[in-house]
C-alpha positions as CSV (number, residue, x, y, z in Angstrom):
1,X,-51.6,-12.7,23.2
2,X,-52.0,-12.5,19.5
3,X,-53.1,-9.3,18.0
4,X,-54.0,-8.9,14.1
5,X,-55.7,-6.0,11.7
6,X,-58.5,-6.8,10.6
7,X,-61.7,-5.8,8.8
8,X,-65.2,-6.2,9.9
9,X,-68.3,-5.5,8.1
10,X,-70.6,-2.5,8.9
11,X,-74.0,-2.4,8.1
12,X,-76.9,-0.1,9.1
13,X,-80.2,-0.6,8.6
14,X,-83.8,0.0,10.1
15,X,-84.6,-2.2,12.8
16,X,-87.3,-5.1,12.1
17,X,-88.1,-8.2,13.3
18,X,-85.9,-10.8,11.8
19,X,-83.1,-8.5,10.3
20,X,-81.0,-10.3,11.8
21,X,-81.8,-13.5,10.1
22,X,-82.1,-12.3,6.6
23,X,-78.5,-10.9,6.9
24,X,-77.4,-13.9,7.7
25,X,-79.4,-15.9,5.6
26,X,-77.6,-13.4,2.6
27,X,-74.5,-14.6,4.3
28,X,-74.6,-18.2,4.2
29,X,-76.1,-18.5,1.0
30,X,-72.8,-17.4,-0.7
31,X,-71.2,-20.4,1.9
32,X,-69.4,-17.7,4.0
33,X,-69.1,-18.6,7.7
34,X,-69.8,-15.4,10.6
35,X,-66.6,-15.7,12.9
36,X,-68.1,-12.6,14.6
37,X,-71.1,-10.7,14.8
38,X,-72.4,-7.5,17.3
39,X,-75.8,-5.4,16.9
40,X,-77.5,-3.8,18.8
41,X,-80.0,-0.5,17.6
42,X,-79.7,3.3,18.1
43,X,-82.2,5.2,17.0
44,X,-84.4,2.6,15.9
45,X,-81.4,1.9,13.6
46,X,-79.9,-1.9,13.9
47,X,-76.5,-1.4,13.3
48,X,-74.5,-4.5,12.9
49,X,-70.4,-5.4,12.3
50,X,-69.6,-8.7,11.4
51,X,-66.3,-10.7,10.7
52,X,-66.5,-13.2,8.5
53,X,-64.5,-16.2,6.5
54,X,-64.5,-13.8,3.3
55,X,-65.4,-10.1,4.1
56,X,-65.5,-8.6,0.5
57,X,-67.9,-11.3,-0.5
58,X,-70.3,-10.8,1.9
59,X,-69.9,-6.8,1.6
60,X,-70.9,-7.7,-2.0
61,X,-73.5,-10.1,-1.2
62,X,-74.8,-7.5,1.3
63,X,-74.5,-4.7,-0.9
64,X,-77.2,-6.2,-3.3
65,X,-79.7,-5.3,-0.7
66,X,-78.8,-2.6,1.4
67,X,-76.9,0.7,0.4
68,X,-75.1,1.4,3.3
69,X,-72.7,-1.5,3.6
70,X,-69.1,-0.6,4.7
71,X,-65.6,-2.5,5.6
72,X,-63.8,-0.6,8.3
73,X,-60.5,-1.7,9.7
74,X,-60.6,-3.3,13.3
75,X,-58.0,-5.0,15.8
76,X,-58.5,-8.5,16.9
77,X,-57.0,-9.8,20.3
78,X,-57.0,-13.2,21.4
79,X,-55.8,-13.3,25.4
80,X,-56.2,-15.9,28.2
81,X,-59.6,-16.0,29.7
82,X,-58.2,-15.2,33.4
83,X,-58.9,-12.7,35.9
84,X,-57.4,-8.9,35.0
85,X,-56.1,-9.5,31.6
86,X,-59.0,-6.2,30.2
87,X,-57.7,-4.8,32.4
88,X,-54.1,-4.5,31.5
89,X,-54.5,-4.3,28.0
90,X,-57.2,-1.0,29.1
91,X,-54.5,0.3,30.8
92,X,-51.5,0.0,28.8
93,X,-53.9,1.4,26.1
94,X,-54.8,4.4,28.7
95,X,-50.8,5.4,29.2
96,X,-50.4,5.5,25.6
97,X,-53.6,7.7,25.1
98,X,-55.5,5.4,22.8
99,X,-58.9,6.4,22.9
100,X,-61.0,3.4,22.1
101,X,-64.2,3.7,19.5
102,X,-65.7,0.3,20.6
103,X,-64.6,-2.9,21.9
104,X,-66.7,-6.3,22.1
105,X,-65.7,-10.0,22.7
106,X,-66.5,-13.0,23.8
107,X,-64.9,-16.7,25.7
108,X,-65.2,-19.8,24.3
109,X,-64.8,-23.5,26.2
110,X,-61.5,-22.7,25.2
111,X,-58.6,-21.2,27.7
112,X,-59.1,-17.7,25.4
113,X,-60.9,-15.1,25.2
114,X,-61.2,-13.1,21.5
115,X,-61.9,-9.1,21.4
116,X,-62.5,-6.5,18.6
117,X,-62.0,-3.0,19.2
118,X,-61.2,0.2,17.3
119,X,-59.3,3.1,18.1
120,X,-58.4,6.5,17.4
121,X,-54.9,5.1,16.2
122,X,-55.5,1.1,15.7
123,X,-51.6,0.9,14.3
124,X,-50.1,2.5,17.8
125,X,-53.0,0.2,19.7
126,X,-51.2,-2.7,18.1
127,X,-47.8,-2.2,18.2
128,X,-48.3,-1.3,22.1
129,X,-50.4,-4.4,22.9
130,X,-47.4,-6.4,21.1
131,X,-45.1,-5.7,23.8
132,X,-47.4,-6.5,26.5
């Protein structure tokens, strides 16, 4: 299991048709790759956190068009893609009284399976799942 810090981008922003696109259009025209990407909308907000090959270039790149552009620290876990493994990390996270802010991830053809979280206390978070 490797586990690293990490930032991710946050953006809000209303929700339209074909936000998505223009943000990543913004993106790749500065020839930064999206390693991850989650939105969804709240409140007819589209709210979006990204990892990319060069956060603080696409932060600035983003920034040019929308005000409320953020980086905010994250955890990323790579684990085997079998049977259970959420599940221990969730509980090994439970005993230790981490109380997670999100989580999102996805599997690959690979043998692995890649999450992003954040927690109340993302150093503890990391330094527990270490051990595991």
């Amino acid at each position: 299991m490797k586990i690293v810090k990490t930032e991710e981008i946050f953006l809000v922003t209303s929700n339209e048709v074909g936000k998505m696109a223009q943000i990543a259009g913004i993106i790749a025209q500065k020839d930064i790759n999206i390693r991850t990407i989650c939105a969804y909308v709240r409140d007819n907000q589209a709210i979006f956190r990204i990892i990319t090959s060069d956060n603080s270039k696409a932060k600035e790149a983003l920034s040019q068009q929308y005000s409320n552009v953020e980086l905010k620290e994250a955890v990323l876990v790579e684990l085997s893609d079998k049977i259970g493994e959420l599940y221990k990390l969730g509980e090994k996270l439970k005993e230790e009284g981490i109380d997670l802010e999100y989580i999102y991830g996805t599997t690959s053809s690979s043998q692995e399976a890649a999450l992003i979280f954040s927690s109340d206390d993302n150093e503890k978070a990391i330094k527990i799942l270490s051990n595991l």
